[in-house]
C-alpha positions, 0 to 999 in steps of 0.5 A: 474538495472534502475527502475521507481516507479510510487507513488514514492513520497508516503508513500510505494513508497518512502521507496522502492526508499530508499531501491533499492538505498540502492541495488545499483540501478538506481531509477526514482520516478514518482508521481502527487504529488496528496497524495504522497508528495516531503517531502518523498523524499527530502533526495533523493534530488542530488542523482546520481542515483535518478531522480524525474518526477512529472507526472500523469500516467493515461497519456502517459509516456515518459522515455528517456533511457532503463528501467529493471524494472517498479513498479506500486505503484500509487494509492488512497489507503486511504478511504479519498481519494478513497471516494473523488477521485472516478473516478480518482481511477478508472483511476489510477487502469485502465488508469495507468496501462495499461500506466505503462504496455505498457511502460514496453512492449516497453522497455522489462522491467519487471513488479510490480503491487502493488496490495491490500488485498481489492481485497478479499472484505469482505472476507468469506474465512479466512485467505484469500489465493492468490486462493480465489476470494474475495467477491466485491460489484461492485457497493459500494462505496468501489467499485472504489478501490477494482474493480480498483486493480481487474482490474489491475489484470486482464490488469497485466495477459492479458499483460503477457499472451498476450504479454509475459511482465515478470509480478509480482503481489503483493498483499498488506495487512494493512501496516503503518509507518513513512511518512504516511499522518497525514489525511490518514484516515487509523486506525493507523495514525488516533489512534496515532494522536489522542492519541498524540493530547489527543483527543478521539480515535475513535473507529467504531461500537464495535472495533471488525472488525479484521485486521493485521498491516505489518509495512514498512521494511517488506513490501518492504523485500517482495516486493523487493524479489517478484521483483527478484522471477519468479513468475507471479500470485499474492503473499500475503505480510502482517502480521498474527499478527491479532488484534481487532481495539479495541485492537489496540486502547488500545496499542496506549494509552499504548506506547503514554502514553496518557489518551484519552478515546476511543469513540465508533462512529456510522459511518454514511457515506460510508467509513465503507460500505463493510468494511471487518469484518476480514482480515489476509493473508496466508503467505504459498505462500510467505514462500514457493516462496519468503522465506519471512515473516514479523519480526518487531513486531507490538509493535516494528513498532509502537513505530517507527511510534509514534515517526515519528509523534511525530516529525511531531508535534513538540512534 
């Protein structure tokens, strides 16, 4: 197959490019370059069958050739950025992909939206299953990300009831590993740093709010068969492995072996407003529809993703 990636320089994007060349296929990576970066990539450099176009996807895409598969990755998924970048936000989620789905219309491709869990919002359901339909503050600051992907959704079914555009709908939940961004702002790269730097880990609130880590390889396992599956409507691909951010904290001092203290932190900014309380996928539809579910344990992934920033580092 012949596949664009857009966020093909990120940090998902970047280990799906890795993994569909492993398959055999032909891999475009498009990308701004705005949060994913070249050094993601740069291995796949001289590649024969990898071909990298630095473009932003909220304008008109142009690819010479046929295409089979187009994966819409390209997104401002961290709260640093969505916070920062919210109008872009929104355009990536809308402009984007009805960019990347026209593309796909005109050159007879199927379709990946990489969706988020986010799209539940604050959930009141749990574990929260691909029927339900969130709980979104439209209008929070949260809002640009969740109502985005929502959106995206939305634009993704239209495409394919409308005009027939073969569609597949991931929904993603907390993923983390190596070539995450030291300034991600999300909890992992946040902790590890932190603890490896001998800073204090800090902990919002109480460390109560609950979520389910799903580390790289298992992600891209799921997307990858979503991709090669017949179905249309969204799949939940994450962990079950539910922790407390408290307890999270404490497992990244005992496999750094570092004595930062945990402080607990107030927040007094947007990033924490309409932070969802709890948040774990059923995995029933993936088990049933992909034979999918995640393998490495979350003591496994993190002891890989300390040692990707140990080297970042230099330590």
């Amino acid at each position: 197959m012949r596949i664009l990636i857009t966020g093909g320089a990120g940090f998902i994007g970047s280990h799906l490019c890795d993994r569909l060349l492993a398959d055999g296929h032909h891999v475009i990576a498009m990308d701004n370059l705005s949060t994913g970066t070249v050094d993601n990539i740069a291995h796949l450099a001289g590649h024969e069958r990898f071909l990298f176009i630095k473009h932003d996807v909220t304008n008109y895409i142009y690819i010479e050739g046929p295409l089979d598969a187009v994966l819409h990755l390209a997104s401002l998924p961290s709260p640093v950025d969505y916070l920062n970048y919210p109008i872009q936000t929104l355009k990536v989620g809308a402009l984007g992909t009805h960019k990347t789905l026209g593309l796909a219309l005109a050159k007879r491709a199927r379709y990946l939206l990489a969706s988020t869990s986010e799209v539940y919002g604050d959930p009141l359901v749990h574990p929260q299953s691909e029927d339900y339909w969130g709980n979104v503050n439209p209008v929070g600051p949260r809002g640009v990300y969740d109502e985005s992907k929502r959106f995206a959704e939305a634009l993704t079914m239209a495409y394919h009831r409308y005009h027939g555009v073969d569609t597949r709908i991931a929904r993603i939940f907390n993923t983390y590993g190596p070539r995450m961004r030291m300034d991600d702002g999300r909890v992992v790269p946040n902790f590890i740093c932190q603890a490896l730097r001998g800073e204090p880990l800090t902990v919002y609130d109480s460390g109560s709010r609950t979520r389910a880590f799903c580390y790289i390889s298992d992600l891209v396992e799921g997307i990858v068969r979503l991709l090669h599956s017949d179905e249309v409507y969204p799949v939940n691909l994450g962990s079950q492995a539910e922790i407390t951010i408290l307890e999270l904290a404490h497992k990244v001092l005992e496999l750094t072996g570092s004595r930062s203290p945990i402080q607990f932190v107030v927040p007094s900014d947007a990033r924490t407003a309409d932070d969802p309380k709890i948040r774990c996928p059923d995995l029933s539809k993936a088990r049933r529809v992909l034979g999918w579910e995640p393998k490495v344990s979350l003591e496994e992934g993190l002891r890989h993703t300390i040692e990707y920033f140990r080297r970042k580092l230099g330590q």
